[in-house]
C-alpha positions in Angstrom: -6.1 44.0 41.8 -6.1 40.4 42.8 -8.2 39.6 39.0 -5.7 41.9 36.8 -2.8 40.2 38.9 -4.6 36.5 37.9 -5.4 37.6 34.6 -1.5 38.6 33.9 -0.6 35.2 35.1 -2.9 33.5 33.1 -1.4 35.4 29.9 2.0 34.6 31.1 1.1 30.9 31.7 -0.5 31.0 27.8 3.0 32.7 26.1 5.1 30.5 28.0 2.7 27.2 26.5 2.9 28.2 23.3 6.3 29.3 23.4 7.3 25.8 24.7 5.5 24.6 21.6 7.3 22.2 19.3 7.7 23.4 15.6 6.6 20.7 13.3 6.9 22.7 10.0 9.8 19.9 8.8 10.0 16.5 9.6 12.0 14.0 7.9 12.8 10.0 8.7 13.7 7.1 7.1 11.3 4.1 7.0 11.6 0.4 6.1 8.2 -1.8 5.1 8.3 -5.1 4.7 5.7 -8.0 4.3 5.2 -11.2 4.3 3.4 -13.4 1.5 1.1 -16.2 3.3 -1.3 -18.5 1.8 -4.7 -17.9 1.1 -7.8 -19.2 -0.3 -8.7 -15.8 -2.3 -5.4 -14.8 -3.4 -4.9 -13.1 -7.3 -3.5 -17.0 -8.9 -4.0 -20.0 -6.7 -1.3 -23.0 -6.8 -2.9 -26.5 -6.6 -0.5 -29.5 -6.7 -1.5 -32.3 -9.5 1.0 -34.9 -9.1 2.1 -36.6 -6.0 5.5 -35.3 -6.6 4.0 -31.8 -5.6 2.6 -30.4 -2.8 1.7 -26.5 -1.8 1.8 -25.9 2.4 2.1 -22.4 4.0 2.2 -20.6 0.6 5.1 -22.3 -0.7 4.8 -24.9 -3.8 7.4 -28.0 -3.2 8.9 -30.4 -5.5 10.3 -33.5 -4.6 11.1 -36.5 -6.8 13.1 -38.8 -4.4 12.3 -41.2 -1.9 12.2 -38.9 0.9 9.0 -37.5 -0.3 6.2 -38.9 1.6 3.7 -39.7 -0.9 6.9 -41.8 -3.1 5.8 -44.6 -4.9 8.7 -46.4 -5.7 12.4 -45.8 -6.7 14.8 -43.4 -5.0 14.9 -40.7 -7.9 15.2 -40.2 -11.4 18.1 -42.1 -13.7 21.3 -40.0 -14.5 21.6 -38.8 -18.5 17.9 -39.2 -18.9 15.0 -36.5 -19.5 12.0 -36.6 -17.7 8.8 -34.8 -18.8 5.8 -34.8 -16.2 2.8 -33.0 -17.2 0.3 -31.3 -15.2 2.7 -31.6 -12.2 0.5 -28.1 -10.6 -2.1 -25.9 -12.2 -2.2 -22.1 -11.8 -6.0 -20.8 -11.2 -7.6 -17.6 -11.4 -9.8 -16.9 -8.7 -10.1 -13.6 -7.7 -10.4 -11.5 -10.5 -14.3 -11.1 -11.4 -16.8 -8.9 -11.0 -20.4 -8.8 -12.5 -19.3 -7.6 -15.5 -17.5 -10.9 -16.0 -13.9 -11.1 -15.0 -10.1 -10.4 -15.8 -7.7 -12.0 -17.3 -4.4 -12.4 -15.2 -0.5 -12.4 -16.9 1.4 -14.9 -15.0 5.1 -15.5 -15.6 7.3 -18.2 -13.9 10.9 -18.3 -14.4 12.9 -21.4 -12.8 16.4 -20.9 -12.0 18.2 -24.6 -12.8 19.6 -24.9 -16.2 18.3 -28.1 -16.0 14.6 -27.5 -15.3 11.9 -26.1 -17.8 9.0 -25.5 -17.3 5.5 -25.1 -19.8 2.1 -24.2 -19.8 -0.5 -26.8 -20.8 -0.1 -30.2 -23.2 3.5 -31.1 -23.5 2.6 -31.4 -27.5 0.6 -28.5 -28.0 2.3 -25.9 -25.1 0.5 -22.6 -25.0 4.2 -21.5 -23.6 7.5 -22.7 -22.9 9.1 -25.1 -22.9 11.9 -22.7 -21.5 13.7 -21.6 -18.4 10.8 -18.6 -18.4 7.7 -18.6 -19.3 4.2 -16.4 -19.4 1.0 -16.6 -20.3 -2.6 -15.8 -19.5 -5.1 -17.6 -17.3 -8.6 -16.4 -17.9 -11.3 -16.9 -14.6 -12.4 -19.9 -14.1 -9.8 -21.8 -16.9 -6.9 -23.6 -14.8 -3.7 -23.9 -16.7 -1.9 -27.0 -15.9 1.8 -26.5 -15.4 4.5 -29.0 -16.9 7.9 -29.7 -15.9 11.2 -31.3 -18.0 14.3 -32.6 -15.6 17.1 -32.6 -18.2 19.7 -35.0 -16.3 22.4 -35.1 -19.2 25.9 -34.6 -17.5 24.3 -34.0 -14.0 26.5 -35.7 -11.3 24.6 -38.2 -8.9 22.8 -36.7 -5.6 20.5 -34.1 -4.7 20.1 -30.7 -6.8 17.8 -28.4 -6.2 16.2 -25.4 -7.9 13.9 -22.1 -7.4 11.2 -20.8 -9.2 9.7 -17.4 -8.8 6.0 -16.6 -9.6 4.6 -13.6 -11.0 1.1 -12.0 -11.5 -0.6 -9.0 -12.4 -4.1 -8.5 -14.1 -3.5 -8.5 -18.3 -2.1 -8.2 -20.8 1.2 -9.5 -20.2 4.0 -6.8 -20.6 
């Protein structure tokens, strides 16, 4: 009697558990990623600053032709209704993308957002793109392509102005 009595609480004990169960047959929830870009040395393009106008620190390239930069040379800036053209200020690199087959091509588009900064890609008189406020082209493994910059300062008022750009990259062809 004592065993049928035990066994009844032990099925009681197992209907209640699994009665007590959660359902999860439907489950719904609103989620939010985000990420952050840091450098690194094997990224898909890699920056490296040419000129000593440029430098690249904690994944961010900076620009800085004044007399606050610290590697300045002389002068406090650049003359008012004048145009400046500095080649090979940074180059872009392709790094990453090989394999023992040989390697991939990357598309890489910068757009700058001053009217008064362009940008190109290679020689100043032989561009493979720009000038322009946007350009794209492709950098093949192992074939830096030196990046260009033109400071139109035509009916820009004296001081400080500053600008973005925005890089882009994904393997090729360009879209």
């Amino acid at each position: 009697m004592n065993k049928l009595f035990g066994l009844a609480l032990l099925m009681i004990g197992m209907v209640l558990a699994v009665g007590a169960g959660a359902n999860f047959r439907y489950y719904s929830a609103d989620r939010q990623a985000s990420f952050d870009v840091v450098s690194d040395d094997n990224e898909l393009i890699d920056l490296t600053a040419l000129q000593p106008y440029v430098t690249y620190d904690a994944g961010k390239l900076y620009i800085d032709i004044s007399h606050y930069n610290p590697n300045h040379n002389g002068g406090a800036g650049m003359s008012p209704n004048t145009t400046y053209v500095f080649e090979e200020m940074f180059k872009v690199s392709n790094e990453l993308w090989e394999n023992n087959n040989g390697s991939y091509p990357i598309c890489v588009t910068i757009k700058t957002q001053h009217t008064g900064v362009t940008i190109f890609a290679g020689n100043y008189t032989r561009p493979i793109a720009g000038p322009a406020s946007n350009i794209q082209f492709i950098v093949e493994h192992g074939d830096p392509v030196p990046i260009g910059m033109i400071f139109n300062n035509y009916n820009v008022s004296m001081g400080s102005y500053q600008f973005q750009m925005s890089f882009e990259a994904y393997p090729a062809p360009c879209q």
